[in-house]
C-alpha positions as CSV (number, residue, x, y, z in Angstrom):
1,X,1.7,99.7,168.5
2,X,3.9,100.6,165.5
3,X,7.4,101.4,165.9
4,X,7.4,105.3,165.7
5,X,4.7,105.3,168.5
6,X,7.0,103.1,170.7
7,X,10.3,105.2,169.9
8,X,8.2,108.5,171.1
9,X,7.1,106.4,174.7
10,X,10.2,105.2,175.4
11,X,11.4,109.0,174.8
12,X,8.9,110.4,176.9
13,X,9.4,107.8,179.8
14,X,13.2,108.8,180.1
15,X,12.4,112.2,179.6
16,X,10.4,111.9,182.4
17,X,12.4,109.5,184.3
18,X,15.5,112.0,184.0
19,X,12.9,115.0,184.9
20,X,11.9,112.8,188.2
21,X,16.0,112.8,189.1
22,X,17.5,116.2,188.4
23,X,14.1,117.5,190.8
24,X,15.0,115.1,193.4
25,X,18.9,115.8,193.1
26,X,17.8,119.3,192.8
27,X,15.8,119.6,196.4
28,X,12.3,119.6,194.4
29,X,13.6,123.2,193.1
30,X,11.8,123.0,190.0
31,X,13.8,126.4,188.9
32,X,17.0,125.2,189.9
33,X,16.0,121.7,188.4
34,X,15.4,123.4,185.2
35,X,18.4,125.7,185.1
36,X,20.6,121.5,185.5
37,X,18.8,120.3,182.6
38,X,21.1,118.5,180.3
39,X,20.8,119.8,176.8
40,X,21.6,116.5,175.1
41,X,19.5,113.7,175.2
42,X,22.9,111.2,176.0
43,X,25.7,111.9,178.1
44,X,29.7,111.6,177.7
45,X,31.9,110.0,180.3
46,X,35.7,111.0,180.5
47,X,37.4,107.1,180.7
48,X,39.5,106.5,183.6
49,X,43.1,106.2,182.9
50,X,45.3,103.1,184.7
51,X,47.6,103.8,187.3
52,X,50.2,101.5,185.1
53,X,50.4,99.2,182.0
54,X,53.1,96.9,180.4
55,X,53.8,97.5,177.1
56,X,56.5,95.1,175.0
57,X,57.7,94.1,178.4
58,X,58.5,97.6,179.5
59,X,55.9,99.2,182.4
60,X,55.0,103.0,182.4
61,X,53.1,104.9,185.5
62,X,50.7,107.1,184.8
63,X,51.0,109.4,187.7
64,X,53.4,112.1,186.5
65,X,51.3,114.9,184.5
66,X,52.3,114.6,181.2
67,X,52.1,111.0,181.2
68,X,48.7,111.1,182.5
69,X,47.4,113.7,180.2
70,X,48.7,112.1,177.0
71,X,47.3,108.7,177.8
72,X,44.0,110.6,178.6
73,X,43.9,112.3,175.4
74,X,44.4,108.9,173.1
75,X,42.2,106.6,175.7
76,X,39.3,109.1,175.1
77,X,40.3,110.0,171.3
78,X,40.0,105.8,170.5
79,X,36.8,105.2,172.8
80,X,34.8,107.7,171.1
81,X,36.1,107.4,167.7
82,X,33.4,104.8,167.8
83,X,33.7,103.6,164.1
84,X,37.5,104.0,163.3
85,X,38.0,101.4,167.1
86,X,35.2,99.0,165.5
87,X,37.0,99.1,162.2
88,X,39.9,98.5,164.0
89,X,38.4,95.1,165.9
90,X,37.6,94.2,163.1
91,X,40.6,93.6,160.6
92,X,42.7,92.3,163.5
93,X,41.0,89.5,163.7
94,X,42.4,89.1,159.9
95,X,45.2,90.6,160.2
96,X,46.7,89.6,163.5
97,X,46.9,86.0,163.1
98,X,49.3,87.0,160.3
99,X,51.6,89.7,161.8
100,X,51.2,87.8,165.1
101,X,53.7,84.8,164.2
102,X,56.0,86.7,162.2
103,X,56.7,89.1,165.5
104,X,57.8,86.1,167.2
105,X,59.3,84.4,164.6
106,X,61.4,87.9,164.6
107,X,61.7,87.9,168.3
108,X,59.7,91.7,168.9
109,X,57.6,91.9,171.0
110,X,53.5,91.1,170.4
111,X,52.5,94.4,171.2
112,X,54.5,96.1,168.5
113,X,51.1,94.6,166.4
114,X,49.5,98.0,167.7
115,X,52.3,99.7,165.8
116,X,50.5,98.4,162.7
117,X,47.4,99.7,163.9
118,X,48.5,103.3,164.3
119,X,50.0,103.8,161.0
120,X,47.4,102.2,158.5
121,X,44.9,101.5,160.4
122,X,45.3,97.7,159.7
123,X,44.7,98.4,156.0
124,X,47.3,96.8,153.8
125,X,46.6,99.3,151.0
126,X,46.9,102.6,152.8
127,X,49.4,105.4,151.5
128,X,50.1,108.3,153.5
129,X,50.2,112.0,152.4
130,X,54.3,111.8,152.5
131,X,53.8,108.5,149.9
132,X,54.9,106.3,153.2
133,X,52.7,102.9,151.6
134,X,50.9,99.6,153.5
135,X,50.3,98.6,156.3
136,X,53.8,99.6,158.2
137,X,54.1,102.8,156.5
138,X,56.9,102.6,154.7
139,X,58.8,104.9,152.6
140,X,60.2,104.0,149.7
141,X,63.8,104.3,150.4
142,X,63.0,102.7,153.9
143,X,61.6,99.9,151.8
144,X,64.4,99.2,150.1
145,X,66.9,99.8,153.0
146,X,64.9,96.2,154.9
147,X,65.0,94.2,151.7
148,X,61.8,95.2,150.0
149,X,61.5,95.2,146.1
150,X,59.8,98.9,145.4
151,X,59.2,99.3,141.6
152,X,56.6,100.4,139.0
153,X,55.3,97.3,138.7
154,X,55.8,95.5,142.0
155,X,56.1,96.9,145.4
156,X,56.5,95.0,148.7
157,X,55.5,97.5,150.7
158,X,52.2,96.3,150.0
159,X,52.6,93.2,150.9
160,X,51.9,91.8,154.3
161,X,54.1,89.2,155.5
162,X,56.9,90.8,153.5
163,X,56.1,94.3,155.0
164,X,55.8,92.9,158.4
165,X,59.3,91.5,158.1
166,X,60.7,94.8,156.9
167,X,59.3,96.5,159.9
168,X,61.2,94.0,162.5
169,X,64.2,94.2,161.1
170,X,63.8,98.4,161.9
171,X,62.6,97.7,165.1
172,X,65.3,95.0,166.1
173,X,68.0,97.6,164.7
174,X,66.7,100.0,166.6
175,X,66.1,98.1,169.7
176,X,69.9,97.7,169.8
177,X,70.5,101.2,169.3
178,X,68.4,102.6,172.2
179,X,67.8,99.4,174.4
180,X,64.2,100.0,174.6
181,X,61.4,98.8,172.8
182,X,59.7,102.5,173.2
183,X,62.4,104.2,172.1
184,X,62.5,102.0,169.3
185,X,58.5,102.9,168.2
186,X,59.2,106.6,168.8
187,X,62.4,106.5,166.6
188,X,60.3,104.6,163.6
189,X,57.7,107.7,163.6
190,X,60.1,110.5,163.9
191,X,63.3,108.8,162.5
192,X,66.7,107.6,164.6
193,X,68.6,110.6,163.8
194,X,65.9,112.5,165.2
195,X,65.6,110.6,168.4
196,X,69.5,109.7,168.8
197,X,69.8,113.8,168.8
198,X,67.3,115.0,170.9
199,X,68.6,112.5,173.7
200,X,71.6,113.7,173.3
201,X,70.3,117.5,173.0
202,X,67.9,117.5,175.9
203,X,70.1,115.9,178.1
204,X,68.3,112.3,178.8
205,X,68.3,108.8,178.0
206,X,65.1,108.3,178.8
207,X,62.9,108.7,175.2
208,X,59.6,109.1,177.0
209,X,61.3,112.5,178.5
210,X,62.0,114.0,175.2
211,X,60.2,117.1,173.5
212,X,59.2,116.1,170.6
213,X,56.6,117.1,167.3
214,X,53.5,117.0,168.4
215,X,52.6,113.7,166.0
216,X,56.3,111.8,167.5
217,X,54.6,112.9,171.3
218,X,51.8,111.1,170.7
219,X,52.5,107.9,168.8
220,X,53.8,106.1,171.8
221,X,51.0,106.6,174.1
222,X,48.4,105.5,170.7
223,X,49.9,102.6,171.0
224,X,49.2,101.8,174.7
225,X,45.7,103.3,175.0
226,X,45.1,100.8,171.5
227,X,46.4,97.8,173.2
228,X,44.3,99.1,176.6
229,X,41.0,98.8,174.5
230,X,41.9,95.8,172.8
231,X,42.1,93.9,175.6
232,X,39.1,95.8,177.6
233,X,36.7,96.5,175.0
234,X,33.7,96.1,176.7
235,X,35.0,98.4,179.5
236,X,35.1,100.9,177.3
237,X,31.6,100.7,175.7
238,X,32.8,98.3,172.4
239,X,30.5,95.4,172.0
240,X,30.9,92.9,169.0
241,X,29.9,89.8,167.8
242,X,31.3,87.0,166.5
243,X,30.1,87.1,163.6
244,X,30.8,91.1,162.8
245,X,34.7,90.5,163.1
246,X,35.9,89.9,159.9
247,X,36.5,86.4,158.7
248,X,40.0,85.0,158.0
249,X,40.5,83.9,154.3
250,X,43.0,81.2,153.6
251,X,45.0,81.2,150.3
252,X,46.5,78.7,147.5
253,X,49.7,79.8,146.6
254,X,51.2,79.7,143.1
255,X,54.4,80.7,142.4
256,X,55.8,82.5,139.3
257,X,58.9,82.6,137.6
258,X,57.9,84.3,134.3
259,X,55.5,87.1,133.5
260,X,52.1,87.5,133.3
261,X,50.8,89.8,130.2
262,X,47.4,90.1,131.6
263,X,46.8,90.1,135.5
264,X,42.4,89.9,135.0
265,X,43.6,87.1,132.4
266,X,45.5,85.3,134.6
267,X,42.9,85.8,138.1
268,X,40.1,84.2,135.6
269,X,42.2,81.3,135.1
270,X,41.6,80.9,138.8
271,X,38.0,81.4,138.9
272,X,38.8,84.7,140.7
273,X,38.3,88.2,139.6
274,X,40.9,90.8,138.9
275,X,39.7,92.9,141.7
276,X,39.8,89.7,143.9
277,X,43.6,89.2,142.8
278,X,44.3,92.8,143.4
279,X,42.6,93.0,146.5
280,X,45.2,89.9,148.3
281,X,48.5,90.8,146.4
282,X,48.2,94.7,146.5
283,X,52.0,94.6,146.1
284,X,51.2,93.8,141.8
285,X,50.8,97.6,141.2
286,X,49.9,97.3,137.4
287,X,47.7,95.3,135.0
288,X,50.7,93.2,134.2
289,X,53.8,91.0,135.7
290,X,56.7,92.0,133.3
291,X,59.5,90.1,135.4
292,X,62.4,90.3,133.2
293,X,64.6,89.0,135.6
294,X,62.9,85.8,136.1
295,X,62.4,86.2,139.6
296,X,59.6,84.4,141.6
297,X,56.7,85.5,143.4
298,X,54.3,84.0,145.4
299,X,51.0,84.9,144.8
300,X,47.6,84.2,146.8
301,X,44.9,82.9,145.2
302,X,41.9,82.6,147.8
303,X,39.9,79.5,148.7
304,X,36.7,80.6,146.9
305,X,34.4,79.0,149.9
306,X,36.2,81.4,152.0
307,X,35.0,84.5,149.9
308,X,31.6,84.2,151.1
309,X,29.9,84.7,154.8
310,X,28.4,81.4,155.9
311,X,25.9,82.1,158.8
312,X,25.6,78.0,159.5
313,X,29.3,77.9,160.5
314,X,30.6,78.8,163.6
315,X,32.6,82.3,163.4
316,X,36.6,82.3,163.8
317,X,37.4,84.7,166.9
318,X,40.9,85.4,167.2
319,X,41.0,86.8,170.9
320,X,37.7,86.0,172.6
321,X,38.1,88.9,174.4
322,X,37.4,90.9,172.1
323,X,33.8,89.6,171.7
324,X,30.4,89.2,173.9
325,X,28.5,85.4,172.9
């Protein structure tokens, strides 16, 4: 039987199947059966929401209305943004084990990692409308304020490690500022001053009480239904393979101290390709490496075995949570 003939069966057995139900649900009315009919061929669940979650050590309820509804809204908005969550899967199994230590090294908490997730979704290249750049979003004066070099030529916000330490030293300042780690995330989408004045404003000290933009309101609460998936993805219809998460790639590194005239020059000297070079140190933001200052960089030079997919070798699988076997 080709495939086409077996496609139209399988439709006409569920067809019927469904048919069989809504007439027995129905009381054998075949009018009132008819008039039930679904007009779609598959249906859409609204996601339950938990009564209560811990997030960077800090536990939220879900039972008050707004709190409810706003955790709703991004629980649903991630489940059935079926490609953007897969996406999502899977650069953190690259990305992760790299942010990952450098959050505790830093002493945030591990589910600030989400944070990441939310503004770039986990791609270290991304720039935003406003010109906020990688994978924490930076401005540029922000940027500079944590210790980033941002210049024509090279820009940290690109990079990942350097980015990621950038972003804790924000969060840690403003953890001391507000003495919560939500607080904290709200203030680094909408800005301390902002947050420091609407507490005082609106008469709280509570940030999860405050009216904010609509964008500030919901940041928070992307974070918690993000980390709610991540660690119940098959609850919530997400099924991946070990093989479909994308592969870690491990890196030489080779310092500099002088320029480099000719970036596709110097990548071939490496048996790599410019792109290749561009693609691991996004932070090089020209052809060239002027340096006049003499200043040294790192820069990653992947393991050429680790450019390629080997189907003979075992996947790595970062959480195996996040995978079915």
């Amino acid at each position: 039987m080709k495939k086409s003939t077996i496609c139209i069966f399988l439709l006409a057995v569920m067809t019927g199947a469904g048919a069989a139900t809504l007439l027995l649900t129905s009381g054998n009315d075949p009018v009132k059966a008819e008039s039930e009919r679904s007009l779609v061929l598959a249906m859409t669940a609204s996601v339950a929401v938990p009564e209560s979650m811990e997030f960077a050590g800090e536990q939220i309820t879900f039972d008050r209305y707004d709190k409810r509804e706003r955790m709703d809204r991004e629980l649903n908005a991630f489940t059935y943004l079926h490609s953007s969550t897969l996406l999502l899967f899977k650069r953190a199994n690259r990305l992760f084990p790299i942010i990952e230590p450098i959050l505790e090294q830093q002493e945030i908490p591990d589910d600030m990692k989400y944070m990441a997730a939310i503004e770039s979704n986990l791609d270290p290249r991304a720039v935003s409308p406003a010109r906020a750049a990688g994978l924490w979003q930076l401005l540029q004066s922000t940027g500079k304020q944590y210790g980033l070099e941002v210049a024509s030529e090279v820009d940290e916000r690109f990079h990942v490690e350097k980015a990621t330490e950038a972003a804790c030293r924000y969060l840690k300042e403003a953890y001391r500022r507000y003495g919560s780690w939500s607080a904290a995330a709200l203030s680094y989408n909408g800005g301390q001053a902002r947050i420091t004045g609407a507490l005082k404003a609106q008469g709280t000290d509570d940030s999860l009480d405050l009216w904010l933009t609509e964008e500030t309101l919901r940041y928070y609460y992307r974070m918690l239904a993000l980390k709610q998936l991540f660690e119940n993805p098959r609850q919530y219809g997400f099924i991946i393979k070990p093989e479909q998460l994308y592969k870690p790639i491990r890196f030489r590194e080779v310092t500099v101290s002088s320029s480099i005239p000719d970036l596709a020059a110097f990548a071939g000297e490496y048996d790599i390709t410019y792109a290749q070079l561009k693609d691991f140190n996004s932070w090089l933001r020209n052809t060239s490496l002027s340096n006049p200052s003499g200043k040294t960089y790192t820069l990653l030079i992947p393991e050429k075995k680790d450019l390629y997919y080997n189907s003979r070798k075992k996947p790595e699988v970062h959480n195996p949570a996040w995978v079915v076997k």
